[in-house]
C-alpha positions, 0 to 999 in steps of 0.5 A, spaced: 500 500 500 502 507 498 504 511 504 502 518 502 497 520 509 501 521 515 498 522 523 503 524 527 500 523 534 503 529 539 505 532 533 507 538 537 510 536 543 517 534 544 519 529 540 512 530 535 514 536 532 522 535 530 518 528 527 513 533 524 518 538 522 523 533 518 518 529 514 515 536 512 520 536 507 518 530 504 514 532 498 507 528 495 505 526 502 500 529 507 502 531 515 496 530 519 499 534 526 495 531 532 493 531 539 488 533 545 489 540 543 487 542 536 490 550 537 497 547 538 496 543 533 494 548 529 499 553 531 505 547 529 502 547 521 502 555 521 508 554 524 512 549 519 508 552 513 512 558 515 518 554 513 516 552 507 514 545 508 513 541 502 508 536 505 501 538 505 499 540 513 492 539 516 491 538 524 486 535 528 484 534 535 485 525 537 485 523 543 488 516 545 483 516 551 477 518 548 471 512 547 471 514 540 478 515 539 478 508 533 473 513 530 476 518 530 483 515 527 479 511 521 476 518 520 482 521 517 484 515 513 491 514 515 496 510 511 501 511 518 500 513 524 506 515 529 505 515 536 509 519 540 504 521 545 507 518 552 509 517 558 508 508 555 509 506 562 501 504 564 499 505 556 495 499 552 496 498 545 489 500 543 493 506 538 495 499 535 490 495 534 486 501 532 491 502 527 490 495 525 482 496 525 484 501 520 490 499 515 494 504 517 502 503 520 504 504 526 510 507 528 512 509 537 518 512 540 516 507 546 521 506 552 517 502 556 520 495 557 512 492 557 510 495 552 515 494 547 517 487 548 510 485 548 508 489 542 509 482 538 502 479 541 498 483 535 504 479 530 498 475 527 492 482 527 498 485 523 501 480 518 492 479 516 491 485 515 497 487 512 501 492 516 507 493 520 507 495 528 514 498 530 514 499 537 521 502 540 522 507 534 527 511 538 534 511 541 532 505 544 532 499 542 532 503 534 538 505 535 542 501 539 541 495 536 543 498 529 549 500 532 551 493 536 548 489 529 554 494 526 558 492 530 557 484 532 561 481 526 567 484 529 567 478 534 567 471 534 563 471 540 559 477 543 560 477 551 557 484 554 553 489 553 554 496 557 551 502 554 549 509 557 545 516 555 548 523 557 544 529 556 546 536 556 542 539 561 540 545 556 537 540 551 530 541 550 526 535 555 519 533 555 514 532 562 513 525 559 520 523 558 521 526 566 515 521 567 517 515 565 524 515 568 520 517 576 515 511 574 521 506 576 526 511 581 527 507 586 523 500 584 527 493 582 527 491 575 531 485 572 538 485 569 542 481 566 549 479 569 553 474 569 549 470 565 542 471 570 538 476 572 538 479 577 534 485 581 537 492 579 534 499 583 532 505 577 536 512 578 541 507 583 548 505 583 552 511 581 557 512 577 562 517 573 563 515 565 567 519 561 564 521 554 570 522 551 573 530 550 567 533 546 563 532 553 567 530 558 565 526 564 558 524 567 555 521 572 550 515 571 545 511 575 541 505 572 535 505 568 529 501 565 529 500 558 526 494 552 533 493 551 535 489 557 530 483 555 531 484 548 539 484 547 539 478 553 534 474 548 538 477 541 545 476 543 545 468 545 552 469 547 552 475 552 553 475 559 552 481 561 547 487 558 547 494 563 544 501 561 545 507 565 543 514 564 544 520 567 543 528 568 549 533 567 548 538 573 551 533 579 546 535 584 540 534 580 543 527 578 544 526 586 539 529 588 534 524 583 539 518 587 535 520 594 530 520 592 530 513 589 533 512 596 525 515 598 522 510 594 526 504 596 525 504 603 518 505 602 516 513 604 515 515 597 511 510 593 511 512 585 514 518 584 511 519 578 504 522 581 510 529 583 511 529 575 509 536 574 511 540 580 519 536 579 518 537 571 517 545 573 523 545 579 529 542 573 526 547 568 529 553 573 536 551 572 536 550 564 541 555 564 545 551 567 550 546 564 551 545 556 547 544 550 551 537 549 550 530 550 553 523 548 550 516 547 555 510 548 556 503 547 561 498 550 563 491 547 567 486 550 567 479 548 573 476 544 576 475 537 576 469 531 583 468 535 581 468 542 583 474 544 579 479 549 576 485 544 573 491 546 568 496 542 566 503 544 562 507 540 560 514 542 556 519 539 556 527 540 549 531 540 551 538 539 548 545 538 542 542 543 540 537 538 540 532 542 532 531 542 533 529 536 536 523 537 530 519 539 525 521 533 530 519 528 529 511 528 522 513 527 524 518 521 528 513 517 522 508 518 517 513 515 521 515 510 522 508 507 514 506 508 513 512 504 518 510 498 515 503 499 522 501 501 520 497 507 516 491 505 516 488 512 509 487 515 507 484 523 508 487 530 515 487 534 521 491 537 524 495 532 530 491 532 533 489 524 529 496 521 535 501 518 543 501 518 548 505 521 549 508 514 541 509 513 542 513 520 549 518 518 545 519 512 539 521 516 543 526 521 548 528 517 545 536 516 544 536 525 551 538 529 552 529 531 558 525 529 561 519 533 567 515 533 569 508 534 575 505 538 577 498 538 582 493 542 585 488 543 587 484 550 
């Protein structure tokens, strides 16, 4: 089927508009920006208008919680709808199967763990209504897999997995992002080490990173993430598969380490009922910091020769660009629906969807690079 009618739900949020704005250049289609607000919907079309967009723009007011909400969505006609609207943590997959109902793609930037990894369990309603469910379109797992497939013919045999993400304090952050990371702040969940899972607590076991000269040294605490069961299940022969991420002001990444104390000790339950008011406390020290941030990858296993190897991959976002690293799986994924170049139907994690060529192409006009170290022994 051809792609040419595009909904993009929470188009003029954090993530949904960088989307929006980047396949506005793309000829022949139609951008619908939607949301619960139809005024900032329409204000994000006026505003891309305003730029030259070369796609048609309309806007529309959706919401996913709404009874009427796969009406509403048929009722637009979507080829593809990409879902942007978070915080996922505690959010069924009725986008999707609404999608379904209604032959259109569908495409998230989810990170929550559940829903990720379970998003195969609409494989069969996928494959007969003949489209393709991507969930986890994002910096993780879209882009780490694709920067470990790179990666993993190097090694003979691929022993551990350790990653992180380090923004920079002035990038630009959204209210579900803070969201999501407070859902977990402090409560257990599983990790794979040493060859068996074992319990790990969000936002604790701190530690310093250095990112290289570009970023420098960051502080890092664990978080919860699809990847941590998908590479476990993916690499058959790793060990080991850690992730941490981190704020670049110490104190406020300390101070989001006691407050994971709170919530391990019982006196705070979820911290994701105080979204709002921490959301509006960390925007008073925007002006604090750099609008630079890192992601890095780190590979140990061993070599045709038997000998210990390690890769660590790290990526610099400068000039504040670094919100744009989550959107751009989900892009490059659009762009080949709309081209007809990605023929591949049914639901699951966006793990095989693009290469790390199809990701340099993609940013290759945005101030992010990233560099490759190797050794041996």
């Amino acid at each position: 089927m051809s792609v040419t009618r595009v909904v993009i739900l929470g188009g003029y949020g954090n993530f949904g508009k960088r989307i929006a704005e980047t396949l506005a250049d793309v000829g022949g289609i139609t951008i619908i920006i939607a949301g619960r607000s139809l005024n900032k919907a329409n204000t994000a079309c006026q505003q891309l208008s305003g730029i030259g967009s070369q796609a048609e723009l309309q806007a529309a007011r959706l919401d996913i919680q709404s009874s009427d909400f796969n009406d509403a969505l048929a009722a637009l006609a979507p080829d593809l709808v990409i879902h942007t609207s978070g915080p996922f943590q505690g959010q069924g997959y009725q986008v999707a199967q609404a999608c379904i109902a209604a032959g259109s793609h569908y495409i998230d930037l989810a990170d929550d763990r559940r829903f990720v990894c379970d998003i195969s369990a609409l494989q069969e309603q996928a494959v007969a209504n003949d489209v393709l469910l991507v969930s986890g379109a994002s910096s993780v797992p879209g882009l780490s897999s694709t920067v470990i497939d790179g990666f993993s013919d190097r090694f003979e045999s691929l022993h551990s997995i350790d990653f992180a993400i380090a923004p920079g304090n002035q990038a630009e952050r959204g209210e579900a992002t803070v969201a999501a990371i407070l859902s977990y702040t402090g409560h257990a969940f599983p990790v794979y080490i040493n060859g068996r899972w074992q319990d790990r607590f969000g936002w604790m076991s701190p530690r310093r990173v250095d990112f290289g000269r570009r970023i420098g040294k960051r502080w890092l605490a664990n978080i919860d993430i699809p990847d941590l069961e998908l590479f476990a299940q993916r690499y058959p022969t790793v060990k080991n598969v850690t992730f941490q991420a981190g704020l670049e002001l110490s104190f406020l990444h300390f101070g989001m380490v006691f407050m994971a104390l709170l919530a391990r000790v019982g006196l705070v339950k979820d911290w994701s009922k105080f979204t709002r008011p921490i959301f509006k406390c960390s925007e008073l020290f925007e002006r604090f910091g750099t609008d630079t941030g890192g992601m890095q990858i780190t590979l140990t296993g061993t070599d045709k020769h038997s000998r210990t190897k390690t890769i660590t991959w790290t990526l610099c976002a400068e000039q504040g660009v670094g919100p744009y690293i989550p959107t751009i799986s989900a892009i490059i994924l659009a762009k080949k629906l709309i081209a007809g170049q990605l023929t591949k139907r049914g639901a699951s994690a966006c793990l095989d969807m693009y290469t790390l060529a199809e990701f340099d192409a993609e940013v290759s006009h945005l101030a992010i690079h990233h560099t490759t170290e190797e050794h041996i022994g």
